[in-house]
Biopython code that builds the backbone (N, CA, C, O; Angstrom):
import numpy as np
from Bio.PDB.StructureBuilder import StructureBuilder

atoms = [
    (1, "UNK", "N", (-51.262, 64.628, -43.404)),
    (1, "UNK", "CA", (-50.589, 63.445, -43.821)),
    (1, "UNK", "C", (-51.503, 62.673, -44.773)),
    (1, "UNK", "O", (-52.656, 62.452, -44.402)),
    (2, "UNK", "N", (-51.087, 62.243, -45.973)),
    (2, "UNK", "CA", (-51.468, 61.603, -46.859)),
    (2, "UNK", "C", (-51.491, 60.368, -46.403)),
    (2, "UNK", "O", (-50.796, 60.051, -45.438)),
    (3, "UNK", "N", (-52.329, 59.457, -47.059)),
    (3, "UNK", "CA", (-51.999, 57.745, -46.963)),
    (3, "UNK", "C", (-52.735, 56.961, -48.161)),
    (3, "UNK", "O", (-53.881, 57.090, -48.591)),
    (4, "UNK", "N", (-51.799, 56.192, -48.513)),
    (4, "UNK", "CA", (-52.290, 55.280, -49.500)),
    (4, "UNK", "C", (-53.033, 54.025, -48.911)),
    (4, "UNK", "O", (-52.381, 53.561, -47.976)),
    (5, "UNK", "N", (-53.760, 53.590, -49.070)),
    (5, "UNK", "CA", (-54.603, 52.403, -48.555)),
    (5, "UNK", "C", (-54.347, 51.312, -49.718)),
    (5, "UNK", "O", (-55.060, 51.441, -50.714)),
    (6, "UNK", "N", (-53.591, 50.452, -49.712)),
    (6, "UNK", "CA", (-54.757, 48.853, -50.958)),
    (6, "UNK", "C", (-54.585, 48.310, -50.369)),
    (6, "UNK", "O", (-53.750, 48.430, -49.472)),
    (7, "UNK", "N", (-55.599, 47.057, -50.673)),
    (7, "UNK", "CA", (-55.873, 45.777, -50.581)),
    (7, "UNK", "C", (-54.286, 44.659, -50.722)),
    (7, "UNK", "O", (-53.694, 44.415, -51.773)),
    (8, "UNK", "N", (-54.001, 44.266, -49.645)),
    (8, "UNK", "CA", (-53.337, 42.838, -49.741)),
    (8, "UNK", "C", (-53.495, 41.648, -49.979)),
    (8, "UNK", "O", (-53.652, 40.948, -48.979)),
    (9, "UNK", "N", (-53.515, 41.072, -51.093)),
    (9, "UNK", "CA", (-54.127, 39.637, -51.296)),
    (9, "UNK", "C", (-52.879, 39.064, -50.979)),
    (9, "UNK", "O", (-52.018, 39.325, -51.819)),
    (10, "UNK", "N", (-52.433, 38.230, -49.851)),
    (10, "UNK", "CA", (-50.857, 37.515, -49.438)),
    (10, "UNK", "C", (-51.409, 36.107, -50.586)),
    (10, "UNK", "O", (-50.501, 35.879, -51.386)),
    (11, "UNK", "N", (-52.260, 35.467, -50.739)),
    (11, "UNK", "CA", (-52.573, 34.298, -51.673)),
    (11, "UNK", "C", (-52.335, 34.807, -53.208)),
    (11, "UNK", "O", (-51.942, 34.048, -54.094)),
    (12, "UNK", "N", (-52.530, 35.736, -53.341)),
    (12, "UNK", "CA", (-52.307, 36.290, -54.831)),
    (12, "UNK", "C", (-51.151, 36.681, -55.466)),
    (12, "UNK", "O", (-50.899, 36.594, -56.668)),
    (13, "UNK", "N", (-50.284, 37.232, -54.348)),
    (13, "UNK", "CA", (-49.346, 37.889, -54.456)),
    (13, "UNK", "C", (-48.265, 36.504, -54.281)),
    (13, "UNK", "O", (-47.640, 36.222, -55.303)),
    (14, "UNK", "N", (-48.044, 35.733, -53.188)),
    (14, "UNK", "CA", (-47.405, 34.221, -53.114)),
    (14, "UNK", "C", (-47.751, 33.362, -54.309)),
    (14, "UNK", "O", (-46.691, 32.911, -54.745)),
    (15, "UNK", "N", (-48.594, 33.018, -54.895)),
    (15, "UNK", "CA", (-49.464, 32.405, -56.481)),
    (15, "UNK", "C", (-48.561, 33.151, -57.678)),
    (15, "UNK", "O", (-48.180, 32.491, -58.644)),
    (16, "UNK", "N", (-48.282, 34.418, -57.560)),
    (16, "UNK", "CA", (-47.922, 35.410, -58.781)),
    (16, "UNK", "C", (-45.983, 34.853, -58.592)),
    (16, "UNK", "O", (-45.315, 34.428, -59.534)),
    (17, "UNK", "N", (-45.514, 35.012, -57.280)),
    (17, "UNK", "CA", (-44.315, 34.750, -56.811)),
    (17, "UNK", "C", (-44.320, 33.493, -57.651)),
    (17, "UNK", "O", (-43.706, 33.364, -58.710)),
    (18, "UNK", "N", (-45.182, 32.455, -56.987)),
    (18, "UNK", "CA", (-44.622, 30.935, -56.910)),
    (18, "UNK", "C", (-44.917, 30.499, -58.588)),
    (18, "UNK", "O", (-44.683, 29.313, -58.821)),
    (19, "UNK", "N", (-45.287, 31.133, -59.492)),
    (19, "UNK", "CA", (-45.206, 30.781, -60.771)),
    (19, "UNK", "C", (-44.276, 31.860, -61.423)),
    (19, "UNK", "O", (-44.159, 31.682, -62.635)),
    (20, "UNK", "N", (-43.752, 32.673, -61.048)),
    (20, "UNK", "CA", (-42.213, 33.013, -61.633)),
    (20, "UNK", "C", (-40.871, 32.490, -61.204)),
    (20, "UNK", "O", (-39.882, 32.264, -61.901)),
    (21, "UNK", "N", (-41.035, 32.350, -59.961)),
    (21, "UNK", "CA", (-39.766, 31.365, -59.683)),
    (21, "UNK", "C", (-40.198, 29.791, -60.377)),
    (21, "UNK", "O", (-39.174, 29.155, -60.628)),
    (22, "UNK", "N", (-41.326, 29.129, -60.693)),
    (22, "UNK", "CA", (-41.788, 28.131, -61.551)),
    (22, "UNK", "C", (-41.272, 28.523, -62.497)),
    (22, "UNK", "O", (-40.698, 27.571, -63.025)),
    (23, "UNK", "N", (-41.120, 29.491, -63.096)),
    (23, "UNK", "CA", (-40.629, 29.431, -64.413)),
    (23, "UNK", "C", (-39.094, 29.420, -64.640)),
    (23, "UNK", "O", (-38.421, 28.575, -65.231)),
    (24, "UNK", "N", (-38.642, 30.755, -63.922)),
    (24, "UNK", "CA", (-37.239, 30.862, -64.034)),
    (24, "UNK", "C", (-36.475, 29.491, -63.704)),
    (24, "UNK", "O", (-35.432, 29.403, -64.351)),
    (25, "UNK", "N", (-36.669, 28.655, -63.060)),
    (25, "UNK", "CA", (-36.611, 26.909, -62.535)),
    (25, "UNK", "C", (-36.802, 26.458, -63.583)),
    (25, "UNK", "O", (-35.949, 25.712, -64.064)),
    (26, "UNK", "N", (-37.707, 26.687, -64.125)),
    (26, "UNK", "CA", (-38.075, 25.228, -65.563)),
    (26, "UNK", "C", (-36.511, 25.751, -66.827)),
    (26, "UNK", "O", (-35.706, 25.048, -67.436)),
    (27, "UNK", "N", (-36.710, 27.384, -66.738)),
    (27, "UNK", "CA", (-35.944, 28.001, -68.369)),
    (27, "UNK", "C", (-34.385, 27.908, -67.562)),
    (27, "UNK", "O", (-33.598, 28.563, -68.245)),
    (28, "UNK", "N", (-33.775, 27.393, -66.502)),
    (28, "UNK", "CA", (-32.786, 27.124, -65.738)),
    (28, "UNK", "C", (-32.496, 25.609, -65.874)),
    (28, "UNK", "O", (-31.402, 25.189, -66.252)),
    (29, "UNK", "N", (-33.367, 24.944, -65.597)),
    (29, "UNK", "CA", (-33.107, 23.649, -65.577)),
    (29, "UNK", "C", (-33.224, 23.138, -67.072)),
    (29, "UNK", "O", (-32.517, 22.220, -67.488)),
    (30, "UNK", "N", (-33.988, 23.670, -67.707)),
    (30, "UNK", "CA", (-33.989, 23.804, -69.516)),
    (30, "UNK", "C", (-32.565, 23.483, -70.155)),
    (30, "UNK", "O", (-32.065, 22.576, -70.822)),
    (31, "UNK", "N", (-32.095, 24.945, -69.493)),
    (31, "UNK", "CA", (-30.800, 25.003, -70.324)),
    (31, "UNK", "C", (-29.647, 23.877, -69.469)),
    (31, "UNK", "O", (-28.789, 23.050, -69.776)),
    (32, "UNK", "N", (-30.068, 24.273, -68.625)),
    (32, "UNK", "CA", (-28.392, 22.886, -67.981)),
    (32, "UNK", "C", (-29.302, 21.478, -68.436)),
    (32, "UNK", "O", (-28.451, 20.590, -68.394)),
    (33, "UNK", "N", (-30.436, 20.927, -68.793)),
    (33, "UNK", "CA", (-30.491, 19.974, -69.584)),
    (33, "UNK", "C", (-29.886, 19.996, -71.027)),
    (33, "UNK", "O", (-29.289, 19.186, -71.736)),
    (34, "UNK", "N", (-30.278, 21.196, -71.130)),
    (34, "UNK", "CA", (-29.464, 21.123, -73.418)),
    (34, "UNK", "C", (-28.247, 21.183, -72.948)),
    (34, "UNK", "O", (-27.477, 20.479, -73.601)),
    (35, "UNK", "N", (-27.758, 21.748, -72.066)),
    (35, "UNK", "CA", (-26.169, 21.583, -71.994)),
    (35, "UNK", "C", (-25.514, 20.548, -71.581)),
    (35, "UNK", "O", (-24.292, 20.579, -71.440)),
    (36, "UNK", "N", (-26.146, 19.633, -71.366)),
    (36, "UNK", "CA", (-25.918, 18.602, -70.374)),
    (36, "UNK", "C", (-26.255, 17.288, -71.459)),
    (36, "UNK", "O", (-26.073, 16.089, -71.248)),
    (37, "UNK", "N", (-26.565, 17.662, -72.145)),
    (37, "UNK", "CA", (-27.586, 16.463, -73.244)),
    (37, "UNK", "C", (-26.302, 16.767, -74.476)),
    (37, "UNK", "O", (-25.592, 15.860, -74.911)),
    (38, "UNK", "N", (-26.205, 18.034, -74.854)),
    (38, "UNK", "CA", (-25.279, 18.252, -75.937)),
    (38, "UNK", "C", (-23.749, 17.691, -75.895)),
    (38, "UNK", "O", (-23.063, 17.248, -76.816)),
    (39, "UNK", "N", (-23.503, 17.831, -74.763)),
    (39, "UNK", "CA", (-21.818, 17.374, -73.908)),
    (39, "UNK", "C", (-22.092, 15.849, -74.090)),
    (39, "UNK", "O", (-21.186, 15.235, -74.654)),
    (40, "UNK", "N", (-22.847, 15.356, -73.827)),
    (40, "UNK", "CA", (-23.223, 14.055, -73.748)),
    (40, "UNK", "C", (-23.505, 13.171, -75.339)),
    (40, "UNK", "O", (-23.359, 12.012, -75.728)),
    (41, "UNK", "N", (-23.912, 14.283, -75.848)),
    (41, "UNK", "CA", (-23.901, 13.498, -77.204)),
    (41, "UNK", "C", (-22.594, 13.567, -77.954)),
    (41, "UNK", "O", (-22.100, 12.711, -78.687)),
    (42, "UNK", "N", (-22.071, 14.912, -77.581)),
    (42, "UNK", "CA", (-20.673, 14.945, -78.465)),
    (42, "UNK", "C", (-19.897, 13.635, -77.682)),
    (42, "UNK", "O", (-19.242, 12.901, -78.422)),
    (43, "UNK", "N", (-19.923, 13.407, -76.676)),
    (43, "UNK", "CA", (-18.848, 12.543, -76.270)),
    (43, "UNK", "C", (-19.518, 11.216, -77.195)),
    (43, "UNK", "O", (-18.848, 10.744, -78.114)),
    (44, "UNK", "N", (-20.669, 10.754, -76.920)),
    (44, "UNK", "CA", (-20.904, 9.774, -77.839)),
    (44, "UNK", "C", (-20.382, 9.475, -79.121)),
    (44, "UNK", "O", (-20.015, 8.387, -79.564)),
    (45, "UNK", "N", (-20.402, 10.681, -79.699)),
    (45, "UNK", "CA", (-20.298, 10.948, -80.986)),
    (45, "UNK", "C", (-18.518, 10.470, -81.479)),
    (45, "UNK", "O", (-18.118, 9.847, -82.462)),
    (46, "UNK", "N", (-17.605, 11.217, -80.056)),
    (46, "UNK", "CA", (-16.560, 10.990, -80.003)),
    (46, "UNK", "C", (-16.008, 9.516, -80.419)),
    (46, "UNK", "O", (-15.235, 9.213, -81.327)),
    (47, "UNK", "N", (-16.771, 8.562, -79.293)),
    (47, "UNK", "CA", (-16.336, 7.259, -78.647)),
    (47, "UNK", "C", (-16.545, 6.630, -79.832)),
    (47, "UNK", "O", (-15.849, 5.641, -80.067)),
    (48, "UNK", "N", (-17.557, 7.075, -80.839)),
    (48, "UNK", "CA", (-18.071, 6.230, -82.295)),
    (48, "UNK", "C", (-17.106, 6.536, -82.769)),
    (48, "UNK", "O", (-16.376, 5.546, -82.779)),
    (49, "UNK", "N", (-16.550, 7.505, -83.268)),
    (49, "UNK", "CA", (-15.591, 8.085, -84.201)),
    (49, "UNK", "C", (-14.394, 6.940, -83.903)),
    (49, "UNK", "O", (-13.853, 6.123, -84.648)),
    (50, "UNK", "N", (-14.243, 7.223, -82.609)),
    (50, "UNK", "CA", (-12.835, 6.292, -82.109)),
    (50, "UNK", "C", (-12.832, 5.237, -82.743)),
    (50, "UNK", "O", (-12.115, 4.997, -83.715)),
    (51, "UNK", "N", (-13.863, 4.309, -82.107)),
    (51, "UNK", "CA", (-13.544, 2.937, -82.199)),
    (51, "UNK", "C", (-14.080, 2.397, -83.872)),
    (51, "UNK", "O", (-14.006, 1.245, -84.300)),
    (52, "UNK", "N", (-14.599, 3.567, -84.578)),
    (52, "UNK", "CA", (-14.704, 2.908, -85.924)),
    (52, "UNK", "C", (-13.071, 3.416, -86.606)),
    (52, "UNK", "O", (-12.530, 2.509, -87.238)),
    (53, "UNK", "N", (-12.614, 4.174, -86.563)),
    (53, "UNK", "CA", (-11.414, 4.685, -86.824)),
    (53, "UNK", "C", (-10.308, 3.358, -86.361)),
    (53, "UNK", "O", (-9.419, 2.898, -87.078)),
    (54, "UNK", "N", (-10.636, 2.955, -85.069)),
    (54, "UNK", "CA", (-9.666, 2.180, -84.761)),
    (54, "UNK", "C", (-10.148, 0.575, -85.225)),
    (54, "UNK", "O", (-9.438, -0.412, -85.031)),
    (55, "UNK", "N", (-11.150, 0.550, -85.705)),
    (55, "UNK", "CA", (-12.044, -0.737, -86.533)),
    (55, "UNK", "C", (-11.141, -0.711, -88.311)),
    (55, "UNK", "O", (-10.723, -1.626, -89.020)),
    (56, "UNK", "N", (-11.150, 0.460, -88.440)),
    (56, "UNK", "CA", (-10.668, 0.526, -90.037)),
    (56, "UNK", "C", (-9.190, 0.432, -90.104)),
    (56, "UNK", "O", (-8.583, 0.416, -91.175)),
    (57, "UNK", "N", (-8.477, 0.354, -88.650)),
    (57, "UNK", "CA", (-7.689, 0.232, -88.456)),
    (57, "UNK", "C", (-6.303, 1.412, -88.784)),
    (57, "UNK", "O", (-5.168, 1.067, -89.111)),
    (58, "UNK", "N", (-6.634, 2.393, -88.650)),
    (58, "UNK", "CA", (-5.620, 3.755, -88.757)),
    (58, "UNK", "C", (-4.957, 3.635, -86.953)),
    (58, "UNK", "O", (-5.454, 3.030, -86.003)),
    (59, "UNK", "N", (-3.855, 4.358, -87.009)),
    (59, "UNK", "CA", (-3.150, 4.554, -85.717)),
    (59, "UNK", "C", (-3.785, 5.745, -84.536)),
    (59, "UNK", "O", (-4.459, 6.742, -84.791)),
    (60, "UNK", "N", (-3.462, 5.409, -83.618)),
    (60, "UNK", "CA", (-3.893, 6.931, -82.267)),
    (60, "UNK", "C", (-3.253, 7.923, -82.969)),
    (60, "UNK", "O", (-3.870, 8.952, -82.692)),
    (61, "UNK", "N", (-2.244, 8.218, -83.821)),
    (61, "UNK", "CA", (-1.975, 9.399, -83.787)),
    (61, "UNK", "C", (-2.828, 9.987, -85.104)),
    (61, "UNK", "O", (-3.082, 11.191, -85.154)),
    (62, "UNK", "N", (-3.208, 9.180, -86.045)),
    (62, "UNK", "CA", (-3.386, 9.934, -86.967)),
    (62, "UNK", "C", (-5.377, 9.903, -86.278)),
    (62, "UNK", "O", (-6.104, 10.857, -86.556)),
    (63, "UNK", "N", (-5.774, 9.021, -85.659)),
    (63, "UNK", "CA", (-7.118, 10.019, -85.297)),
    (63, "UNK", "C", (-7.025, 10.808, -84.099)),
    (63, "UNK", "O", (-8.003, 11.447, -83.709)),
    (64, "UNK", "N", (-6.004, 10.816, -83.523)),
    (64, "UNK", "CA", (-5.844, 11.859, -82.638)),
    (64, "UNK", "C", (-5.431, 13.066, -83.204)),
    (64, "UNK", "O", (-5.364, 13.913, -82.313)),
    (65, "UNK", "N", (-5.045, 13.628, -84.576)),
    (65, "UNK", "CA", (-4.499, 14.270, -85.286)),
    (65, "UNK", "C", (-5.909, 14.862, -85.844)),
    (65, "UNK", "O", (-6.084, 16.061, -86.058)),
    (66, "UNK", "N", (-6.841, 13.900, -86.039)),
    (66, "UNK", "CA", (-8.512, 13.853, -87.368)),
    (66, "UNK", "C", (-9.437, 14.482, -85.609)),
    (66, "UNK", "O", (-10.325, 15.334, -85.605)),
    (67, "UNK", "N", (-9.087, 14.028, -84.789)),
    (67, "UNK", "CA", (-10.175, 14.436, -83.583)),
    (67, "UNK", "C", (-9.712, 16.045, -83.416)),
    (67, "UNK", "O", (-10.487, 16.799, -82.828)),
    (68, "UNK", "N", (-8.568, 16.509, -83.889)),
    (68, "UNK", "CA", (-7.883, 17.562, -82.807)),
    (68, "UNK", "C", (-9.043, 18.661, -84.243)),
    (68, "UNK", "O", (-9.663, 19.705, -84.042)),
    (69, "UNK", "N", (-8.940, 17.998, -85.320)),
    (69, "UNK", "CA", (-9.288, 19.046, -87.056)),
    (69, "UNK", "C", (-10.873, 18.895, -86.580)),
    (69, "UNK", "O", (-11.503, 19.918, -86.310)),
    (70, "UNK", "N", (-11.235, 18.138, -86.525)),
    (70, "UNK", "CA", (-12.830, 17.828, -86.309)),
    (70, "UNK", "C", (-13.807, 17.988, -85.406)),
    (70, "UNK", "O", (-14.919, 18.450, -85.663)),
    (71, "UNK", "N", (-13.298, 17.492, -83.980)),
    (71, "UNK", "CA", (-13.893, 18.215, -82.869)),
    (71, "UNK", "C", (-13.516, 19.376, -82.124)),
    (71, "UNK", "O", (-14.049, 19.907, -81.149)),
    (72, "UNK", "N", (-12.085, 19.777, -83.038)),
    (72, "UNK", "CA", (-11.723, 21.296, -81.934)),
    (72, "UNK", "C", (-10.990, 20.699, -80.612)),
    (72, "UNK", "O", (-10.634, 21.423, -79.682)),
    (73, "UNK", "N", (-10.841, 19.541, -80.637)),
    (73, "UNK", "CA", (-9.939, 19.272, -79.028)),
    (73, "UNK", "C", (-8.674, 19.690, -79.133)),
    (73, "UNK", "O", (-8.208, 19.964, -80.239)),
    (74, "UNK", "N", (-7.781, 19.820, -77.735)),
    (74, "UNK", "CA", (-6.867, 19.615, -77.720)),
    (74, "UNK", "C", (-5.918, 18.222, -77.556)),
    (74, "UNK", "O", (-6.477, 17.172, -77.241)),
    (75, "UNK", "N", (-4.860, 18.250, -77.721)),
    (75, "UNK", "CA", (-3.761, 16.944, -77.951)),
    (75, "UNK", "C", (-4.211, 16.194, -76.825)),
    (75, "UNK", "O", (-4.557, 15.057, -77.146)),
    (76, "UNK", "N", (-4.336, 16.489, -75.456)),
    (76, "UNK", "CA", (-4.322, 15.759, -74.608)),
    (76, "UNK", "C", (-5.854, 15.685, -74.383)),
    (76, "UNK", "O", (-6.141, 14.823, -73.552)),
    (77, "UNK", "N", (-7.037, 16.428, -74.953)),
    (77, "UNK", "CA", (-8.267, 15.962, -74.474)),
    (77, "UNK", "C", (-8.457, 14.382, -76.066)),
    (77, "UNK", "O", (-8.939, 13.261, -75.900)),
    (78, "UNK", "N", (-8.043, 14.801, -77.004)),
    (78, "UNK", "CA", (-8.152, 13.620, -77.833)),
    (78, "UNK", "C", (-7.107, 12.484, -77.642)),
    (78, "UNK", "O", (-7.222, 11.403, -78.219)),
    (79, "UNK", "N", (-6.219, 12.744, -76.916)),
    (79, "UNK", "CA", (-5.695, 11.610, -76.311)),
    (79, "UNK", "C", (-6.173, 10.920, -75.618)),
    (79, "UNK", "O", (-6.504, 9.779, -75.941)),
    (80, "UNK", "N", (-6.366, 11.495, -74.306)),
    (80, "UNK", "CA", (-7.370, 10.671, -73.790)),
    (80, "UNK", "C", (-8.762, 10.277, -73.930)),
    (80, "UNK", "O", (-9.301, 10.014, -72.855)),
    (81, "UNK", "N", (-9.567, 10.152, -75.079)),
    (81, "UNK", "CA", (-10.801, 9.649, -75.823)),
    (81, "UNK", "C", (-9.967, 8.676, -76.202)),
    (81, "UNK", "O", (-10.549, 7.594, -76.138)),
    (82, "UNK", "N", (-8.558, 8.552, -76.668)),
    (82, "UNK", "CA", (-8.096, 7.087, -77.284)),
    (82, "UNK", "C", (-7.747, 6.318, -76.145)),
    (82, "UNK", "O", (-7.887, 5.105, -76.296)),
    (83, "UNK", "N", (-7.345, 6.691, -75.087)),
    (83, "UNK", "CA", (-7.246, 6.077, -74.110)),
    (83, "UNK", "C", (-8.014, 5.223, -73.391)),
    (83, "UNK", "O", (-7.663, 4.264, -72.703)),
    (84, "UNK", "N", (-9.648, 5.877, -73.726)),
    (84, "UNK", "CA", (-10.618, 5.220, -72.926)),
    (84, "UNK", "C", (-11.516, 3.825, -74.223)),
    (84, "UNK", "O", (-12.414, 3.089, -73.812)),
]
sb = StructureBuilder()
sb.init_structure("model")
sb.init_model(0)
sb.init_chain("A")
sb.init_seg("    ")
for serial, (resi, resn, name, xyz) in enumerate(atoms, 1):
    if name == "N":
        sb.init_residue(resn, " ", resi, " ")
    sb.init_atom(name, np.array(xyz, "f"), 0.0, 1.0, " ", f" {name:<3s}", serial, name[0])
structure = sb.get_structure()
C-alpha cells in the first residue's frame, strides 16, 4: 500500500479560503453597487427631464411620448415618472 503524506497548514489553507471568498464579496457587491448606482442615476436623470419639460411647459403626453423615444420606457413606466 502506497501513501501520500503532506503537511496540513489549517491557518494557511483558512487565510487562502478567507481572501477568495474576500474577493468574490467585494467583485459581488461591486457590481450590485454599479447596478444599483446606475438605476439610481437614470431615475434622477428621469425626474430632471420631467419637471424641466413640465417647467417649459409641454403636456404629459407629449413627454411621455419624448420619455418612451429617449429612455426606452414603456407607456405606463413613463407614465408613471409623470405621475410622481
Amino acid at each position: 500500500m502506497n501513501a501520500l503524506l503532506t503537511e496540513y497548514d489549517e491557518e494557511k489553507v483558512m487565510k487562502s479560503l478567507s481572501k477568495e471568498f474576500y474577493e468574490d464579496g467585494y467583485e459581488d457587491g461591486r457590481e450590485a453597487g454599479l447596478a444599483e448606482g446606475l438605476a439610481e442615476g437614470l431615475a434622477e436623470g428621469i425626474h430632471a427631464f420631467v419637471s424641466y419639460n413640465l417647467e417649459v411647459g409641454k403636456s404629459g403626453e407629449q413627454i411621455v411620448s419624448e420619455m418612451i423615444k429617449i429612455f426606452s420606457l414603456s407607456k405606463a413606466q413613463a407614465e408613471k415618472y409623470i405621475q410622481q
